[in-house]
N, C-alpha and C positions, 0 to 999 in steps of 0.2 A: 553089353557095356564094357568098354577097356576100366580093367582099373587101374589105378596110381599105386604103383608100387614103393611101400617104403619099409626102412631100416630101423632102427632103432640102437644105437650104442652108449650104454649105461644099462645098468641094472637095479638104481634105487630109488626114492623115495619118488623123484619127479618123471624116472623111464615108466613107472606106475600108473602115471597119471594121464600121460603120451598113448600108452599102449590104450586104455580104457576110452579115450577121444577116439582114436583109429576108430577102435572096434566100432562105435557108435556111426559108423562112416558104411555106407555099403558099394562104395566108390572105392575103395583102399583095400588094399591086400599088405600085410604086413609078411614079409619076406624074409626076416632075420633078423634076430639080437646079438647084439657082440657085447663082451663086459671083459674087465682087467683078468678074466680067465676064462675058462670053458666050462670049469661047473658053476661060474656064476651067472651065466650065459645060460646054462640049461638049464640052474634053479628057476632062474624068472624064467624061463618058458614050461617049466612041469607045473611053476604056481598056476599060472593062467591059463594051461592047456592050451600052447601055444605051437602047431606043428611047424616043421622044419630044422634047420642043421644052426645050430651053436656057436658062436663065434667066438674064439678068445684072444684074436685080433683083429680089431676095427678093419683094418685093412684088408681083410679077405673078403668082409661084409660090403667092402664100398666094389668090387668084382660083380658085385650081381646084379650091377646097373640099374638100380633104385630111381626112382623119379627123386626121392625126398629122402633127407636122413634125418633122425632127429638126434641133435648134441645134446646129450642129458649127462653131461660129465662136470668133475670138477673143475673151478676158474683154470688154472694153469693148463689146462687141457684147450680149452675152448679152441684157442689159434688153432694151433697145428690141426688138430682135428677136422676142423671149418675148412683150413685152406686143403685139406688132403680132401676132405668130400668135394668141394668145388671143384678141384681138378679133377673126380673121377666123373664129371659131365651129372651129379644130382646138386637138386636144391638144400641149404643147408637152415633145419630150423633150430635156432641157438637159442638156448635157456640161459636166463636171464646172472649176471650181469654179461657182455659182450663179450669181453675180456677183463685180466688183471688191471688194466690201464689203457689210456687213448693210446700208444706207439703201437700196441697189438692189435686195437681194434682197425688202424690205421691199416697194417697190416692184412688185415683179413678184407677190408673192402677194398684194395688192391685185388686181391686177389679176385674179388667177385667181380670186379668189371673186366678182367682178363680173359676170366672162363666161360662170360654171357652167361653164368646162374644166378640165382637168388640167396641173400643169405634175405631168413624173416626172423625177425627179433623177438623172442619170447617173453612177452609180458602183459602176461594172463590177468593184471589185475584190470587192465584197459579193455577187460570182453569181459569181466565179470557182471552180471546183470548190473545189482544195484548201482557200480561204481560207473555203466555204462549207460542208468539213467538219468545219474547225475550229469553226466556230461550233455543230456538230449535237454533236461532240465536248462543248465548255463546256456545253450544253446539258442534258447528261444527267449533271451534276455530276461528271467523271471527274477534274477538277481539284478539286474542293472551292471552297472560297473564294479567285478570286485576286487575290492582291495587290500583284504586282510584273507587273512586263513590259519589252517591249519591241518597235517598232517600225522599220524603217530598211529607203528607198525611195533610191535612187542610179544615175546615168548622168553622162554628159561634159557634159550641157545640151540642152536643147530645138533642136530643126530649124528655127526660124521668130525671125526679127525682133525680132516683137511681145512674145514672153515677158518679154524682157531689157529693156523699157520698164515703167516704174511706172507711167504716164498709161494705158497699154492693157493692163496684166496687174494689176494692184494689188498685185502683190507679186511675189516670187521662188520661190527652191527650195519655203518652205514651203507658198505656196498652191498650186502646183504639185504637187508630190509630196504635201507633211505632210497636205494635206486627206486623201488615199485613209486614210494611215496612221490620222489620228483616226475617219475616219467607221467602218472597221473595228473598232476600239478600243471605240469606242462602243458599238459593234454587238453586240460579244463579253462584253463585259462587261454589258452591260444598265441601265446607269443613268448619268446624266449626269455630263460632269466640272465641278468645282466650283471650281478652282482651275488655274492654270497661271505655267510659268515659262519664258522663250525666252533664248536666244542667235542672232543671225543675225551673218551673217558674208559679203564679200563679196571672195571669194579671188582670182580673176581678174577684173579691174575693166574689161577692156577682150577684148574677142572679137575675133578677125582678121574672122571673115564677118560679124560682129553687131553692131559696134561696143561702145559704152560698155556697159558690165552695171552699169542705174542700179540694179537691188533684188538683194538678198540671193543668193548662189549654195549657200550652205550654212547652216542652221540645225539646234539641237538644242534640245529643247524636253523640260520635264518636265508631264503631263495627273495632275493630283491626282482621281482620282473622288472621288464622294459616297457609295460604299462603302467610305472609306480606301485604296483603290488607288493605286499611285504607277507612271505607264506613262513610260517615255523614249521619245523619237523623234527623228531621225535622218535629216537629209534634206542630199541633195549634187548639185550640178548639178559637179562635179568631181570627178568618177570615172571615168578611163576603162574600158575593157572591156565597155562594154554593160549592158542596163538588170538592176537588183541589185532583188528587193525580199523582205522579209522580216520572220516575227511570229515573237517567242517570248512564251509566255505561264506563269506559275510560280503555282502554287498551293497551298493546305495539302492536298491529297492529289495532285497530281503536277504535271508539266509538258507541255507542245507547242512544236513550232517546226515552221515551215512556210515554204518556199519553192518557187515555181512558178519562177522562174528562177536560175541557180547552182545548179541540184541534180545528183544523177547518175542524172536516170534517162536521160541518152543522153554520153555525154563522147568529144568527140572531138580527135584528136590529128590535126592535118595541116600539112607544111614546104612546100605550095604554096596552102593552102587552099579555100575552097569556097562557094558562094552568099549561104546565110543563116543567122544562129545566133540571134539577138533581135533585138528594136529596141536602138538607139543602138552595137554593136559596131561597131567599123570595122574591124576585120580578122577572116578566121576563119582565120589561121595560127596556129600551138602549138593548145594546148590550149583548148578552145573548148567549150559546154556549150547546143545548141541548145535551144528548145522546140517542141516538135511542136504543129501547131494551136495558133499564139500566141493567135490572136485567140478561141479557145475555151477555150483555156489560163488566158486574162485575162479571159475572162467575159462577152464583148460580147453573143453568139449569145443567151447564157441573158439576161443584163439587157434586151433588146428582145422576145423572146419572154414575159418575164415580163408588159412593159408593154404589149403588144399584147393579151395575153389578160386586164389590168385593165380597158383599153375595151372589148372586147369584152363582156366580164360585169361593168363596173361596179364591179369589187373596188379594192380601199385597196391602193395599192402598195407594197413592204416600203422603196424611195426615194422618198420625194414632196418636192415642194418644200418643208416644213416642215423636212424631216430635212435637204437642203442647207442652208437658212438657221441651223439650229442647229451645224451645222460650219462654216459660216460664223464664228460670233459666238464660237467657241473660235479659231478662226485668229485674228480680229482682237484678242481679248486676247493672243493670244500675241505678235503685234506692238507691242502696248503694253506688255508683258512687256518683250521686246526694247528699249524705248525708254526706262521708265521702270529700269530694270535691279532691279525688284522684283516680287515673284509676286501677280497681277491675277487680280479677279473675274472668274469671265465671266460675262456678263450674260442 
């Protein structure tokens, strides 16, 4: 059997998650990591016993004629990088948000209809089991028509610098977390939103490891659909306790709520604690509410097996870069939401 050869450029938290999906793959051959250096490029390959040559520029990596690359970098990164894989003839799968803004994303799918590649849009929350029974649920009308809801994704703050810059993240809590929330929303509901209203807010202005927190830390945002749906969402880089996220959805024949983290299907109680319980927890003393297989939990495994087996047989991914760009351009009303303090078309 040929395998699919792919790359990997980034070396943290989410190149983690990529490499560990690959692996579970016996179709894929992973060919090289590139990172903003070479010993960071070989760290992540000595962590995971990873053989081959190091990369500490992206572009040497895209030379080795990869089917697939995965973009695991920061927002300000995403274009260039996207449009440099696309024109080295690989498909480019982009971690979540698109880009800083629609003009970049616009940009990047330029570009992929030029080079006949794929960009596939990373948004793992849309292949995470429970979030993707929900959808099988809405599906088979067990809701009826719905009309309300509600959204809300929360942790203490990002692990990395770059977030808490406007020049390199393009925003805050919302394009950070609120994107997962709408693209889901979206998803569930089946038809676009027409209308939007935000609130952002920025609570703790200054970080001890991070310095200044130029963009927003906490936003709430109302998504008006074009089926008269009114969804709230609910986004906090100020929350301690480790990463929260969570749907509830109401309609004229019943309800759902769903959550893969803070639920009880494992709850533990310990006064000296213990390894690991989510991302963003910093303690697992008292009570504590792990998740078994996060990273499967959260849907990584299933969203890179999906888009592996789109190259492979040439199908229409259920994320492509279309669908990032259209949650794109509900984020960016929402920020002019937030600016103008009145509820904005989206475009």
């Amino acid at each position: 059997m040929e395998k699919i050869k792919v790359g990997i450029i980034g070396s943290g938290f989410i190149a983690e998650y990529h490499y560990y999906a690959y692996k579970l793959l016996p179709n894929v051959e992973i060919v090289g990591i590139a990172a903003s250096s070479v010993e960071k490029a070989r760290s992540f390959m000595k962590r995971f016993d990873i053989p081959g040559k190091p990369y500490g520029n992206y572009k040497d990596l895209l030379k080795m004629e990869c089917d697939a690359i995965s973009v695991c970098l920061p927002n300000f990164l995403h274009k260039d990088v996207t449009i440099d894989t696309l024109n080295s003839g690989s498909h480019a799968l982009v971690e979540k948000p698109l880009a800083r803004n629609v003009e970049e994303g616009k940009e990047m799918l330029d570009a992929e209809k030029s080079s006949n590649r794929k960009i596939f849009y990373c948004e793992n929350t849309m292949y995470a089991p429970s979030f993707s029974k929900v959808k099988e649920i809405v599906d088979e009308g067990a809701l009826g028509k719905i009309y309300m809801g509600r959204g809300r994704e929360q942790h203490s703050g990002p692990h990395s610098e770059w977030f808490y810059k406007k020049d390199k993240a393009g925003g805050g809590a919302l394009i950070d977390l609120g994107i997962h929330d709408i693209a889901c929303l979206v998803w569930y509901l089946g038809c676009d939103v027409s209308e939007v209203f935000c609130q952002t807010k920025t609570s703790i202005p200054k970080r001890e490891k991070f310095g200044k927190c130029e963009v927003e830390d906490n936003a709430v945002g109302i998504l008006y659909f074009e089926n008269d749906a009114q969804v709230v969402i609910e986004e906090s880089w100020t929350a301690p306790g480790g990463h929260d996220m969570r749907f509830e959805l109401f309609g004229t024949e019943g309800q759902i709520k769903a959550a893969p983290t803070f639920s009880n299907l494992i709850s533990v109680y310990s006064e000296k604690g213990y390894g690991y319980a989510v991302e963003k927890a910093s303690t697992t003393k008292g009570w504590t509410f792990p998740v078994p297989e996060e990273s499967w939990s959260f849907g990584y495994p299933q969203e890179i097996n999906h888009f592996i087996d789109c190259i492979i047989n040439n199908k229409a991914s259920l994320t492509d870069g279309n669908y990032g760009q259209k949650i794109l351009q509900i984020v960016e009303a929402m920020y002019k939401s937030a600016e103008t303090k009145k509820i904005e078309e989206v475009s």
